[in-house]
Each structure stands twice: as structure tokens, then as C-alpha cells.
C-alpha positions as CSV (number, residue, x, y, z in Angstrom):
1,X,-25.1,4.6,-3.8
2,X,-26.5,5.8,-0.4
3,X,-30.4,6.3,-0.5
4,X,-31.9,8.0,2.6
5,X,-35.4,7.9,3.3
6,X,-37.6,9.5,5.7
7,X,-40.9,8.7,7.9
8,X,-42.0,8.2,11.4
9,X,-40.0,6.6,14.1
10,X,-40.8,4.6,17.7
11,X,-37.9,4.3,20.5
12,X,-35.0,2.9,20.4
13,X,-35.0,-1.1,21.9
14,X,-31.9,-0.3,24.0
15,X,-31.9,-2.7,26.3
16,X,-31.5,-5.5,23.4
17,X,-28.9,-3.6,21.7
18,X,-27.0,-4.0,25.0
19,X,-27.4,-7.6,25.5
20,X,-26.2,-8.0,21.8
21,X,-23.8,-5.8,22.2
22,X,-21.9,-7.5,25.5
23,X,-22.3,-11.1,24.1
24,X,-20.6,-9.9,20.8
25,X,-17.4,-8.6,23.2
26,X,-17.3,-12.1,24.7
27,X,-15.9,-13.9,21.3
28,X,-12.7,-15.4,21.1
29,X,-11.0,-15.6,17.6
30,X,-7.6,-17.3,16.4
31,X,-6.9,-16.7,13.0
32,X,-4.5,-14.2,11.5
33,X,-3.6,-12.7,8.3
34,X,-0.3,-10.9,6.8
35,X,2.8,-13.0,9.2
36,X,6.0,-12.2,7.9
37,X,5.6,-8.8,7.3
38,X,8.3,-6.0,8.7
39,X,7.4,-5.0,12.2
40,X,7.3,-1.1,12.0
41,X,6.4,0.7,15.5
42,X,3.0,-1.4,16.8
43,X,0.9,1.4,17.8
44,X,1.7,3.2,14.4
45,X,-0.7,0.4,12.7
46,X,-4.1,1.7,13.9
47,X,-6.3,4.3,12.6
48,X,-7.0,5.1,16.2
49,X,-5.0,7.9,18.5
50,X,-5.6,5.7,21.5
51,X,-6.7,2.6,22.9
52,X,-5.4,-0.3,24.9
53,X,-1.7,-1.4,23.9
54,X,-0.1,-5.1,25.7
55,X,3.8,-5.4,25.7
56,X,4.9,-9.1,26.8
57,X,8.8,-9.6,27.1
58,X,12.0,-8.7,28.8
59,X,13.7,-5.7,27.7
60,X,10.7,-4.3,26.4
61,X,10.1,-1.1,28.5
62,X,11.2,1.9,26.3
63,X,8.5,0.9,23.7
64,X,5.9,0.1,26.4
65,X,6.5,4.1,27.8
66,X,6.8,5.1,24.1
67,X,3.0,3.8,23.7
68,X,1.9,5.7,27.2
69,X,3.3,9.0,26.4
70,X,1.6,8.8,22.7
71,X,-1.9,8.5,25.4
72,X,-2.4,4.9,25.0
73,X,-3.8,2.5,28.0
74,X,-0.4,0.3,28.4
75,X,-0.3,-2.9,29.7
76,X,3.2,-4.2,30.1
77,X,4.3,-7.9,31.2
78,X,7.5,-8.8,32.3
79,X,8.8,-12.7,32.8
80,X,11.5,-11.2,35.3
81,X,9.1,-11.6,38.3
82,X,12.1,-9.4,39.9
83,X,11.8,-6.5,37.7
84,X,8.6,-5.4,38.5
85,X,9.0,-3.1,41.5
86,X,11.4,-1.3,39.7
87,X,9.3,-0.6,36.6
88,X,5.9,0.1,38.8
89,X,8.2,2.6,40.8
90,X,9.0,4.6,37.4
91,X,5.4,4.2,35.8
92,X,4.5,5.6,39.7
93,X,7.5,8.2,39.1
94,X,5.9,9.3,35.7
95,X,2.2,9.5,37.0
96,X,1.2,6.8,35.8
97,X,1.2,3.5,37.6
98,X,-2.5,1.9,37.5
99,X,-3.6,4.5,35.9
100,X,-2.2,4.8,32.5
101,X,0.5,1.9,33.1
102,X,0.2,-1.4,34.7
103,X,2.8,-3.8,35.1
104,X,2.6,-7.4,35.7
105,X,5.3,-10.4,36.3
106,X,5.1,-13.8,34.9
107,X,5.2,-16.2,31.7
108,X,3.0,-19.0,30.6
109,X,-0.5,-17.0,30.9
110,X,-1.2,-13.4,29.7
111,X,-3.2,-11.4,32.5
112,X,-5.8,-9.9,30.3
113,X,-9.5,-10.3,29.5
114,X,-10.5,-11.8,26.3
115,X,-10.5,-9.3,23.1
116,X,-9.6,-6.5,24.9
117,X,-6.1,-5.3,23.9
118,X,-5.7,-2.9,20.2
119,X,-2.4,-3.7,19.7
120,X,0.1,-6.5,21.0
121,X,3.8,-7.1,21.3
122,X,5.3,-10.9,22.1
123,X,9.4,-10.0,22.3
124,X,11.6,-12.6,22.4
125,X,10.6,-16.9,22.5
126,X,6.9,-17.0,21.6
127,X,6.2,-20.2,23.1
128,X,2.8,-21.9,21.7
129,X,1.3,-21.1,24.6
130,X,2.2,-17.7,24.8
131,X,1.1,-17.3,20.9
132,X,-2.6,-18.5,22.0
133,X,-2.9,-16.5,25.6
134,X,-1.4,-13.2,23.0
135,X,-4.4,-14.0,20.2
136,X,-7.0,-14.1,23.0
137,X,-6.1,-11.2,24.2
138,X,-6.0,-9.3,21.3
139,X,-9.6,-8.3,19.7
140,X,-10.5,-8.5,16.3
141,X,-9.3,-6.3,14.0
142,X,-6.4,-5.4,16.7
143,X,-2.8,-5.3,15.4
144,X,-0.4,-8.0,16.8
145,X,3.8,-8.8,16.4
146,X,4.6,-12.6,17.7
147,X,8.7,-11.6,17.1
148,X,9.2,-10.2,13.9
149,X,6.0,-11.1,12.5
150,X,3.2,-8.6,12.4
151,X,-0.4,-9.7,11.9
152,X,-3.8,-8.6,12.2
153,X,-6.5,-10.4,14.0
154,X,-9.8,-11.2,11.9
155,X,-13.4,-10.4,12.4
156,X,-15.0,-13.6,12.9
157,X,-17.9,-14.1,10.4
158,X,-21.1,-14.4,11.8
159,X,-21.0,-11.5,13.8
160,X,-23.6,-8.9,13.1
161,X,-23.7,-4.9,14.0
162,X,-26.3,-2.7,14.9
163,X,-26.1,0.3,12.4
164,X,-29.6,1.5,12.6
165,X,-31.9,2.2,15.9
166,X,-34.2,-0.9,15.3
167,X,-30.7,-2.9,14.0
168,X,-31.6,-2.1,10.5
169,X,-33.0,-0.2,7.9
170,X,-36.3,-2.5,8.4
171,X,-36.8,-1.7,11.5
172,X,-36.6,-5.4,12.8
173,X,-34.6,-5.3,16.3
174,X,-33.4,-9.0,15.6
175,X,-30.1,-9.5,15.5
176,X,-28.2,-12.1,12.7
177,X,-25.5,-12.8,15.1
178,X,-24.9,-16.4,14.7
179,X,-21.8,-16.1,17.5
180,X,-23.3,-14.6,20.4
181,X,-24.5,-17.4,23.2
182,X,-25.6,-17.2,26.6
183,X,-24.2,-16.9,29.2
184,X,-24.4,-12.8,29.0
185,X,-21.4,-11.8,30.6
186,X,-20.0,-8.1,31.5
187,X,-16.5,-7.9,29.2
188,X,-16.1,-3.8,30.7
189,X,-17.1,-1.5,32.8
190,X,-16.0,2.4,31.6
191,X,-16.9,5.8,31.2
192,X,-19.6,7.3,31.0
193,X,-21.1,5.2,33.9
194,X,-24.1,7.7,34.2
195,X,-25.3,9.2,31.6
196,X,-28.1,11.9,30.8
197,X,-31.3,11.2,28.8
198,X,-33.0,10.4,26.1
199,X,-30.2,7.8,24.7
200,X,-29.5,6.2,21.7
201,X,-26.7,3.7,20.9
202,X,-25.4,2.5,16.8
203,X,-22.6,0.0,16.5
204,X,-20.8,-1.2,13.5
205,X,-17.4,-2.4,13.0
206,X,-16.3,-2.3,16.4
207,X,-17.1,1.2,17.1
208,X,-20.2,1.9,19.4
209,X,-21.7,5.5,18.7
210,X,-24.2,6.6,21.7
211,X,-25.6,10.1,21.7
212,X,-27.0,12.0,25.0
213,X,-29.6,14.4,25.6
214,X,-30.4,17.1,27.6
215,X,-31.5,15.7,31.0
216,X,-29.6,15.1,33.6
217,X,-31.0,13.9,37.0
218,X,-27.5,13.6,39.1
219,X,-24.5,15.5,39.0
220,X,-22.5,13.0,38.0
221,X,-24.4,13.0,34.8
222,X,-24.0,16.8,33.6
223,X,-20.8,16.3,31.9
224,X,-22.6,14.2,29.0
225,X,-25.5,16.3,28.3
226,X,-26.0,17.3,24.7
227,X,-22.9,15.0,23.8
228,X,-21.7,12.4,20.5
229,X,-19.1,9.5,21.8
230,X,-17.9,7.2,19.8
231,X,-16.4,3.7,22.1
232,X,-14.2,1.2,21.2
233,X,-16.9,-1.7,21.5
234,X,-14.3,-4.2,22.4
235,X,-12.7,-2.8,25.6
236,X,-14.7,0.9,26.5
237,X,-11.8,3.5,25.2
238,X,-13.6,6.4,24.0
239,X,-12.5,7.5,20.9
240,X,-13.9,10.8,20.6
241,X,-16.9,13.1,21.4
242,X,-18.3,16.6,20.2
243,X,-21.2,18.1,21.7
244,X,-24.7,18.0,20.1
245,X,-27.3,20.9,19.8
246,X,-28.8,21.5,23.3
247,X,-32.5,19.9,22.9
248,X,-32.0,17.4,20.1
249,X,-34.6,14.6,20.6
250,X,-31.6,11.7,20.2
251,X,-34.6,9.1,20.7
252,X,-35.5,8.6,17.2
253,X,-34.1,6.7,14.0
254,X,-31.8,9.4,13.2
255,X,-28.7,8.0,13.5
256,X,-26.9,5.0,11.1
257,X,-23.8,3.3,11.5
258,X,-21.7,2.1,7.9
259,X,-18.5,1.0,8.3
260,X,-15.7,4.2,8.5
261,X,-19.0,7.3,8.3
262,X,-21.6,7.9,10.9
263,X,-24.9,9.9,9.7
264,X,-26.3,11.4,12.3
265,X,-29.7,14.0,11.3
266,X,-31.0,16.9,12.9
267,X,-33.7,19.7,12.6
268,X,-31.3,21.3,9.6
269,X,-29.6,18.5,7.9
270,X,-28.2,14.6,8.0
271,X,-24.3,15.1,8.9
272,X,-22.1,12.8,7.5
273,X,-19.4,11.8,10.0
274,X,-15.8,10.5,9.7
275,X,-16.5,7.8,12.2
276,X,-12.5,7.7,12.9
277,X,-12.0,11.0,14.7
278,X,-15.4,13.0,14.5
279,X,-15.0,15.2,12.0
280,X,-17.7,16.1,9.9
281,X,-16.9,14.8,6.2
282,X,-20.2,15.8,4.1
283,X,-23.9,17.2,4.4
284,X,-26.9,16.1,3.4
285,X,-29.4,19.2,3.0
286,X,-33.2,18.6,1.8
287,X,-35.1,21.5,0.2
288,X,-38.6,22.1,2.1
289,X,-40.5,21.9,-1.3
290,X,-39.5,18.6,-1.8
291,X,-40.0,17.0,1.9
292,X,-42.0,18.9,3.4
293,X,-39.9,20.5,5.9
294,X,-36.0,20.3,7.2
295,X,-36.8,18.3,10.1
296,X,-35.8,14.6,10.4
297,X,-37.5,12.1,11.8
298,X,-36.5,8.8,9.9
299,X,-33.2,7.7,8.1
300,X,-32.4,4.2,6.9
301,X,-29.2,3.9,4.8
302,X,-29.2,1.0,1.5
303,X,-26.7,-0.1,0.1
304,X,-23.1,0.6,1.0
């Protein structure tokens, strides 16, 4: 049962939560669950509307565009080095070349960052090698078909999230990552780049939540002001924003991450989040007899 208490709050320790946060993108995991199952239509698998989506094989094209007109990021790799100016000119006749689509030629070696894509397609001879460059590529929790056989890549235990602003209901901003080592290195860079202030950034199960102000210094900043967006942690796709109320102090423990529900407080309540696609799901209300007033300042979330 979820218990929610209330109190004082300090700032959020963002700049940890951001070193955390990048070393935890950096881990590389090889294990899989559920081979042998049918192969139904790969982007079909995920909760998600959108995200990043790698097709690796000859003859593959039709579901590669299928992905990209659905509004996914495709990344399509051909090992028929002399089909590639003919599929970058139709991406490029579609609008999309290197923006939506890019196209690369070769075998051997998948041209992709660690951890980064949400769903994968090997067609035809997965070599071994091809097998291990397709699992690197493919973050945890990410949907995968080697062939005909349809997996789904595993969280790696050890890793930790950071549901509440201080990492946890304690208020004790140290991580229990056991995975993340230095070297620190930069896995993405994506949108927002700038953003307004005050911040404040949750994370849990591969979903980072970060929630904007109302000042903006720049320009380039404006379009984030007073605004929810929940990222895909492990390659920078947002998933989905709505707008907050205009003057909401995001800055304070107010906002808790648990697995598929976001809680997020305010002046007039604690909404409860579908942390899928945004939607508010519930309400939590307190009566001013009993607290002393509507206004949140504290939330920690025990149990599950």
C-alpha cells in the first residue's frame, strides 16, 4: 500500500543525479529471455509510441519505412554496400533521410552506440558476431528478433533508479548502483538542450521524468517553461510532455518515480500519473483539517 508523507524539503542534488544517470546509460548487458517465440510486427512489442527502432538485413526495407511512418527514429543497415544510395535517395524522397531515417552499408559490426536502440531486427544469417554487436545495441528492457526468435533484453541487477529528489524516500542522495564505474562518459546528447529554471529530474525504470519552471533567460529556452517530459533514459526520445501550472516551485521533493505511475504534487493535490503516456490515472486530495493546508512541500512513497 502507498503511504505519502509530508514535511519540509532542501534542493534537489542535480548534478549527482546526472552523473548517476549517464554512467547507468553506459552498461552493456547480454542475456535474454523468451527465444523461440513467434515474431509478430517488432515495434508492436513496446508500450511506447516511439523511440529508436534498428533493422539489420537485406530485403528488409518495407518494415524499416513501416516503423518510420508509425513516428519511430529508424535505423536501417544493409550488407549490400551497393544498395545504399538507392534507399538514402527514397528516405531523402520521403523527408526523411538523417532525420527520421538513416541508412548504413556493411556486415560484421553494427554502427550504433551501446544500449541505445528499443527495438531490433537481425533478418537473415545471424552470425555470432552479428548476434553480440545486435545485443549491444539493444538497451535493456528493449525488444529484439535474431530470425525468428523474439526476445527481450534484461535489466541488469545492480542497477539502481532515482525515484525520489534526494534518490529516496530518506533523503540520502547515494546511489546503490553497484554497475556504474568511472570513466563518466556522454551516451546522448538530445532535446531539450536548454532548458528554463528551477529543475527537477526522477528516474526509474528507464524513464527519466524532468519538470521545468517558469524562468527562462534565452529564447531558446521559452518552449519548456512550465512543462512535464518524460525521456527514454537510454537514448533521449521524449516520450511525452504536458504543461505544468505557470509558477509551480518544481524545486522541492514533490515528485516520485515507481515503476509504470509518476506522483507529481502541487498547491491542490498529489497527481497520480500513468508514467506510459501522461495521463493522469488518480488523485490524491488532503483535507486542510487534517494537514494543515493543501499545499505540498514533501512526498516520499513506501512500499510499492
Amino acid at each position: 500500500m502507498n503511504t505519502v508523507r509530508m514535511d519540509c524539503c532542501r534542493n534537489l542534488c542535480f548534478r549527482r543525479f546526472l552523473i548517476r544517470c549517464v554512467a547507468l546509460l553506459c552498461l552493456q548487458v547480454l542475456s535474454l529471455s523468451g527465444l523461440g517465440e513467434p515474431a509478430p510486427s517488432i515495434v508492436s512489442q513496446l508500450k511506447q509510441c516511439k523511440g529508436i527502432a534498428a533493422f539489420v538485413g537485406a530485403d528488409i526495407r518495407e518494415e524499416a519505412w513501416a516503423a518510420a511512418e508509425d513516428g519511430w527514429t529508424v535505423y536501417l543497415q544493409t550488407p549490400r554496400m551497393e544498395e545504399v544510395p538507392a534507399l538514402r535517395r527514397m528516405a531523402a524522397d520521403k523527408g526523411w533521410l538523417n532525420t527520421r531515417v538513416f541508412i548504413e552499408g556493411g556486415v560484421g559490426e553494427l554502427y550504433l552506440a551501446d544500449n541505445v536502440a528499443d527495438r531490433l531486427v537481425i533478418r537473415g544469417e545471424v552470425t555470432p558476431e552479428m548476434r553480440k554487436e545486435g545485443m549491444r545495441g539493444l538497451r535493456p528492457g528493449g525488444v529484439g528478433r535474431l530470425g525468428e526468435a523474439l526476445f527481450t533484453k534484461e535489466i541488469p541487477e545492480g542497477a539502481d533508479d532515482w525515484t525520489h529528489h534526494y534518490h529516496g524516500p530518506d533523503n540520502n542522495p547515494q546511489s546503490l548502483d553497484t554497475l556504474a564505474r568511472a570513466p563518466y562518459l556522454t551516451h546522448y546528447v538530445a532535446e531539450p538542450r536548454y532548458a528554463p529554471a528551477p529543475q527537477a529530474v526522477v528516474s526509474a525504470q528507464g524513464r527519466n521524468f524532468m519538470a521545468f519552471g517558469n524562468v527562462a533567460w534565452h529564447e531558446r529556452e521559452e518552449p519548456w517553461l512550465n512543462t512535464l517530459v518524460c525521456q527514454n533514459a537510454w537514448n533521449g526520445t521524449i516520450l511525452w510532455t504536458r504543461p505544468l501550472e505557470s509558477g509551480i516551485m518544481v524545486d522541492r521533493c514533490t515528485m516520485i518515480a515507481s515503476g509504470d505511475r509518476l506522483y507529481l504534487a502541487d498547491h491542490r493535490s498529489c497527481q497520480v500519473i500513468n508514467a506510459v503516456n501522461g495521463e493522469t490515472v488518480d488523485e490524491i486530495i488532503l483535507e486542510a483539517p487534517d494537514s494543515g493546508g493543501r499545499f505540498w512541500k514533501w512526498a516520499a512513497l513506501e512500499g510499492e
